[in-house]
C-alpha positions as CSV (number, residue, x, y, z in Angstrom):
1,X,-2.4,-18.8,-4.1
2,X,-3.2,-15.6,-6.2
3,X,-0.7,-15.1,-8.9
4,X,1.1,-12.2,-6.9
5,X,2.0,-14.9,-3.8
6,X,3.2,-17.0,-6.7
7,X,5.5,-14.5,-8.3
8,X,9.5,-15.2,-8.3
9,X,10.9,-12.0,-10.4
10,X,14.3,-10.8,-10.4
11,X,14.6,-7.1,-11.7
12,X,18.1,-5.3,-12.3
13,X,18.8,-1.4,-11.4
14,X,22.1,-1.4,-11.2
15,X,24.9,-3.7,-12.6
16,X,28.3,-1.8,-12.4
17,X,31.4,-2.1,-10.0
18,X,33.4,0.4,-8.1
19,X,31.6,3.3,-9.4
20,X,28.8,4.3,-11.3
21,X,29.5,4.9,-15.3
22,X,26.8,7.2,-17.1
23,X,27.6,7.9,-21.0
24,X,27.2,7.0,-24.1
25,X,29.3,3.6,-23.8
26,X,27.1,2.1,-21.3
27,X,23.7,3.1,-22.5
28,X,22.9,-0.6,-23.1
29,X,24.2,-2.6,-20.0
30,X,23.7,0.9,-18.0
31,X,26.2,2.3,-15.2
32,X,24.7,2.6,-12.1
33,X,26.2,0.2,-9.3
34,X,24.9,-2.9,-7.8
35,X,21.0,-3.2,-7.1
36,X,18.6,-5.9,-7.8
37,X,14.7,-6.1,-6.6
38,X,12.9,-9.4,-5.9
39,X,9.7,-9.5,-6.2
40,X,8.5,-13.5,-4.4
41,X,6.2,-14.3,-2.0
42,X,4.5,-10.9,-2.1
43,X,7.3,-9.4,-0.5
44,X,9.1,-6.9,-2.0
45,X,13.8,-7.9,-0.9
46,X,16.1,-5.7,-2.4
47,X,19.6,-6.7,-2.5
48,X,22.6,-3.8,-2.2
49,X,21.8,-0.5,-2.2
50,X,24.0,1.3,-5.2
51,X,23.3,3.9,-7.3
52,X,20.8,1.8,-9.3
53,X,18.4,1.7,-5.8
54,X,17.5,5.8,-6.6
55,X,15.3,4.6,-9.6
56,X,13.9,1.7,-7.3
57,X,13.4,3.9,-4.9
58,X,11.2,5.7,-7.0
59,X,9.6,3.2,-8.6
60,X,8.1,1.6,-6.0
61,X,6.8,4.9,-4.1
62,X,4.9,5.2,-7.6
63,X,3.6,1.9,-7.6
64,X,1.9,1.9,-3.5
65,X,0.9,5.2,-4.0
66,X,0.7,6.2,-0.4
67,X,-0.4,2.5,1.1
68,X,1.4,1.2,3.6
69,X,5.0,-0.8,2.3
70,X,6.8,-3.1,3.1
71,X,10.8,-3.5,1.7
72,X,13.6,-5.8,3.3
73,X,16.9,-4.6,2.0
74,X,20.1,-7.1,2.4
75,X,23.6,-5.8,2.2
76,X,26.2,-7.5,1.1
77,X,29.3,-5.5,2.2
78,X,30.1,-1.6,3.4
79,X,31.9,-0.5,0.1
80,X,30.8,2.7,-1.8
81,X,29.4,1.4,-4.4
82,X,26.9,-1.1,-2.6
83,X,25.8,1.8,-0.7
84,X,25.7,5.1,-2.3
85,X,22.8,5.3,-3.8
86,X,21.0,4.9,-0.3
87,X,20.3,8.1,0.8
88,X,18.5,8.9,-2.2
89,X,15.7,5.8,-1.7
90,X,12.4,7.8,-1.7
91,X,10.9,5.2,0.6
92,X,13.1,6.3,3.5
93,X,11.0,10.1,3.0
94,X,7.3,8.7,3.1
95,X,6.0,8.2,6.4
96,X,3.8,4.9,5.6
97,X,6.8,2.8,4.7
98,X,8.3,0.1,6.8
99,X,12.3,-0.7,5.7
100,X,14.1,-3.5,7.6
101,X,18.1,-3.9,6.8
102,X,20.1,-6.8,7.2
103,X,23.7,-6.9,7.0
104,X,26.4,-8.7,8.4
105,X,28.7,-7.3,11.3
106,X,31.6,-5.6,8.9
107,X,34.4,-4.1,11.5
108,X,32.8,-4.7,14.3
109,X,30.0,-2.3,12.9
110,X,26.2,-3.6,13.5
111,X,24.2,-2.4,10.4
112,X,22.7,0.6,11.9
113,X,26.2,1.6,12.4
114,X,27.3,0.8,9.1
115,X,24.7,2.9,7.1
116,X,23.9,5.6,9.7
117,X,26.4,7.5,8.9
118,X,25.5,8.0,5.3
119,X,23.2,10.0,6.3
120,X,23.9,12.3,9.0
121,X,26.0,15.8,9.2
122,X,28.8,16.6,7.9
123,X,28.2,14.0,5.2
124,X,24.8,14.6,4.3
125,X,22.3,17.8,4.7
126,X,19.3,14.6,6.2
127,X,19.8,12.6,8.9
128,X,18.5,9.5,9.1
129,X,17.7,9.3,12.5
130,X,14.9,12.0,11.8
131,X,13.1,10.4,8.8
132,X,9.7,9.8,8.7
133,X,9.6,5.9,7.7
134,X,9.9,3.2,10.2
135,X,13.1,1.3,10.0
136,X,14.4,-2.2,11.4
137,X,17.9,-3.3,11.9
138,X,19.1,-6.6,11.5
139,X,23.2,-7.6,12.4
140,X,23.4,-11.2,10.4
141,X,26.0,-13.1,13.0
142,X,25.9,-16.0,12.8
143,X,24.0,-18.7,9.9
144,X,20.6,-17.7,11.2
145,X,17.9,-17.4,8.1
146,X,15.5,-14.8,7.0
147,X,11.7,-16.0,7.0
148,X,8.7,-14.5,6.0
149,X,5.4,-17.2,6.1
150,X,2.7,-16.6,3.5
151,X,1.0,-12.8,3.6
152,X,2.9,-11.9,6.9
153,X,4.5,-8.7,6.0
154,X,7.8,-8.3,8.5
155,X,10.1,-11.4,8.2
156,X,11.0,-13.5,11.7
157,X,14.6,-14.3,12.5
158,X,15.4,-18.3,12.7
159,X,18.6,-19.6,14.5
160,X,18.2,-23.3,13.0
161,X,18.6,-24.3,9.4
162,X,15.3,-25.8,8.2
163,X,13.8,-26.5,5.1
164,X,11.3,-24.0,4.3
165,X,7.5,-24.8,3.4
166,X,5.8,-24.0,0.0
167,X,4.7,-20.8,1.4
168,X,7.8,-19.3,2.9
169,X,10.2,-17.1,1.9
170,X,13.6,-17.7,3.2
171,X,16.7,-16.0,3.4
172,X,20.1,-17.8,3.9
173,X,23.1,-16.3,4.0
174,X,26.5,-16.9,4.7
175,X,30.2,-14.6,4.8
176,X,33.0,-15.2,1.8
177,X,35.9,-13.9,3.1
178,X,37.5,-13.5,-0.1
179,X,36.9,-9.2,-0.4
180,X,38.9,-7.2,1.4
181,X,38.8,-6.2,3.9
182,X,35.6,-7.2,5.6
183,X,34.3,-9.8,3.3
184,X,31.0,-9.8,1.6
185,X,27.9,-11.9,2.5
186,X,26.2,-14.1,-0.2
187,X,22.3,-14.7,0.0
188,X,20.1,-17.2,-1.1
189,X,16.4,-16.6,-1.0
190,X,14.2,-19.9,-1.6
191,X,10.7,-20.1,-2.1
192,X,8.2,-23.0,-3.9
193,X,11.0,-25.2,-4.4
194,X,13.0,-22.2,-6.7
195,X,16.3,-21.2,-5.4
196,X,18.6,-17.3,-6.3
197,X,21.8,-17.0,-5.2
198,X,23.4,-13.3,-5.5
199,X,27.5,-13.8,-4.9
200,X,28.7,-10.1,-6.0
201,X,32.3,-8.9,-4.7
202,X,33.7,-12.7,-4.4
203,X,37.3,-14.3,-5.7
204,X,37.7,-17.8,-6.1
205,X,41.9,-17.7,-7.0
206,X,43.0,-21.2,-8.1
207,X,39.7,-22.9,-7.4
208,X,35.9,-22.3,-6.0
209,X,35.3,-22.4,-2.4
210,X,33.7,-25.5,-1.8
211,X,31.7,-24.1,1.0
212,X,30.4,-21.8,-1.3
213,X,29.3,-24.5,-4.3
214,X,27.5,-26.4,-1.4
215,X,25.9,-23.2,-0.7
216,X,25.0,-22.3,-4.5
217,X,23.6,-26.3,-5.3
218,X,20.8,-26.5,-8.0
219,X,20.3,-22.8,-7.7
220,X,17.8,-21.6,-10.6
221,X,19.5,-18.3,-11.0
222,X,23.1,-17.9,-10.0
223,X,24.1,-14.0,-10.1
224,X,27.7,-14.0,-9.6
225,X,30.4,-11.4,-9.8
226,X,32.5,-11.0,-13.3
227,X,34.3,-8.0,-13.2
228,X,37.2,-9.0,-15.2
229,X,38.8,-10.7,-17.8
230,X,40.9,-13.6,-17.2
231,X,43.6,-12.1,-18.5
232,X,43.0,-8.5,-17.0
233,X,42.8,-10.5,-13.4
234,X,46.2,-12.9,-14.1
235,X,48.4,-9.1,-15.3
236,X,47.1,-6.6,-12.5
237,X,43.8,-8.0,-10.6
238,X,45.0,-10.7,-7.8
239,X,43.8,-10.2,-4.6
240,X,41.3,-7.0,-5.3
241,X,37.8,-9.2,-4.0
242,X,36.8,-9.9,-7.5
243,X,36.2,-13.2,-9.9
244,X,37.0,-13.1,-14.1
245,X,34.0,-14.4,-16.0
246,X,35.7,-17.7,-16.4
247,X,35.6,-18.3,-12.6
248,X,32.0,-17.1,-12.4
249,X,31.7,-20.1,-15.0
250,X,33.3,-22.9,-13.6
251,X,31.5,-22.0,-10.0
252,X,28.2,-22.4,-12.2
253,X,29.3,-25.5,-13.6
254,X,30.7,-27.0,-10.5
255,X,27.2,-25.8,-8.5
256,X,25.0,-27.3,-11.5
257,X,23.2,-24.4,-11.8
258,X,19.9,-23.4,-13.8
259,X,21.4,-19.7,-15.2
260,X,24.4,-17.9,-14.8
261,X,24.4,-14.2,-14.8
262,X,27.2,-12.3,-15.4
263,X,27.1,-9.4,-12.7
264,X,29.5,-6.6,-11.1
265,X,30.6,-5.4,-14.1
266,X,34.4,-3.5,-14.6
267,X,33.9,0.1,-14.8
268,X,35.8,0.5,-17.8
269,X,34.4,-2.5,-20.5
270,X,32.0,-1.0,-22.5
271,X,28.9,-2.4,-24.2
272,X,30.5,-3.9,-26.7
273,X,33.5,-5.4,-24.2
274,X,30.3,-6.9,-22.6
275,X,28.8,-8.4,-25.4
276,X,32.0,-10.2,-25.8
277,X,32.2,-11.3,-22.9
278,X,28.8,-12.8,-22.6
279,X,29.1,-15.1,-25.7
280,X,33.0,-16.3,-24.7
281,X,31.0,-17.3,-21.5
282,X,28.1,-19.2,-23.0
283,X,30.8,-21.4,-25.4
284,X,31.6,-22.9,-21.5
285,X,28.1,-22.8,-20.2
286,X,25.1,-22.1,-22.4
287,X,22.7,-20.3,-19.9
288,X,25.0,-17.3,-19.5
289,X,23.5,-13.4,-19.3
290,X,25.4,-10.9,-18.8
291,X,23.5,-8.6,-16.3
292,X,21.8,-5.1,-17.7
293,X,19.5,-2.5,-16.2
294,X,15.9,-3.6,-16.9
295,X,16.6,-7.3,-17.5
296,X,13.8,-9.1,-15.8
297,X,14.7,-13.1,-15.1
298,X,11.0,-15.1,-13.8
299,X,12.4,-18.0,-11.4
């Protein structure tokens, strides 16, 4: 394999919660909301589609300068800040790009549904429907997986759970009920024998789904949702959809986990808060990062 089909890179855009946060007291950690690109496999999977996705978005139009590309975007949930920065991803504009969406069925919405109107009058000047790029819809309904084998460029949609080969990408997923109202889905991508799980807008109350730790076994890289602290969740956070650091902990203990990162972060912690946060986490489990814009983790 060339070194490209080899590559398993995780890349953050966006890191935030509830809304994005520009100023001076995030310049470190940064403030958009929730995006990460994976680059595996030779495919290029992007995961949520917040404000950090405009930068992407950009990015990678500089990159293929004008070739043909290929992007596979899975949502997790409908929620503003998962999907506000979506109708600002250049690749959507240029007429040689191919964009396939996953998402699960939220409401009895189908993701075409769910994202369409984003972008169509009275909500926004562009309507989607009229856009130059090619696009693909996917509904996730079921525990079907997302596969893509060696240099083929659109995935294929498989109803059974199978083990995938050394040159497959694949895509489980499943729905944690624990975010209201809808729920949020969790995906794990797998490749070469290397395992990510991304768990954003999740709550674990008195103890971690066990569903879920089956799910997140051995993962390499666990990036899992922190927004609070233990004691900000116990006073006024019950029940809003999101974990404290310590339960992204214990659910990366309990899963035996290669790296935790520290992801979704509250609105209102700054830099510094974060910092803090990231060392009380690493006393409990070494491995612990907490998630910034440009931070690059090589599975």
């Amino acid at each position: 394999m060339t070194s490209e089909m080899q590559q398993f890179l995780v890349r953050f855009w966006g890191v935030r919660g509830s809304y994005p946060t520009p100023g001076p007291h995030t310049v470190r950690y940064g403030g958009n909301t929730t995006c990460v690109e994976v680059e595996v496999g030779g495919h290029i999977l992007i995961l949520d589609a917040g404000s950090g996705i405009i930068r992407l978005g950009d990015e990678i139009v500089r990159r293929t300068m004008d070739q043909p590309l290929h992007v596979t975007l899975f949502l997790t949930h409908g929620h503003g800040d998962h999907l506000v920065g979506l109708p600002f991803f250049a690749p959507l504009y240029e007429s040689a790009a191919h964009i396939t969406m996953f998402a699960p069925r939220l409401a009895g919405l189908d993701v075409e549904q769910l994202v369409t109107p984003l972008m169509s009058p009275p909500y926004f000047p562009v309507d989607m429907r009229q856009l130059p790029s090619q696009r693909i819809f996917h509904t996730l309904t079921g525990s079907e997986q997302v596969v893509w084998r060696g240099k083929q460029l659109s995935p294929v949609i498989e109803s059974e759970q199978l083990q995938g080969r050394a040159d497959e990408v694949r895509v489980f997923w499943r729905l944690s009920t624990s975010h209201p109202l809808n729920g949020a889905a969790i995906y794990r991508i797998e490749y070469a024998g290397r395992r990510l799980v991304f768990a954003t807008d999740v709550e674990w109350r008195e103890q971690c789904d066990p569903t879920f730790l089956e799910f997140a076994e051995g993962a390499d890289v666990l990036i899992h949702d922190a927004q609070y602290t233990l004691d900000e969740y116990r006073q006024s956070k019950r029940g809003f959809g999101h974990s404290s650091v310590n339960m992204a902990v214990e659910a990366a203990r309990a899963a035996h986990v290669g790296k935790l990162v520290l992801f979704h972060h509250e609105p209102m912690y700054d830099d510094a808060k974060l910092d803090a946060l990231q060392e009380e986490a690493r006393q409990h489990f070494a491995q612990t990062y907490s998630a910034y814009e440009g931070l690059e983790i090589r599975l």
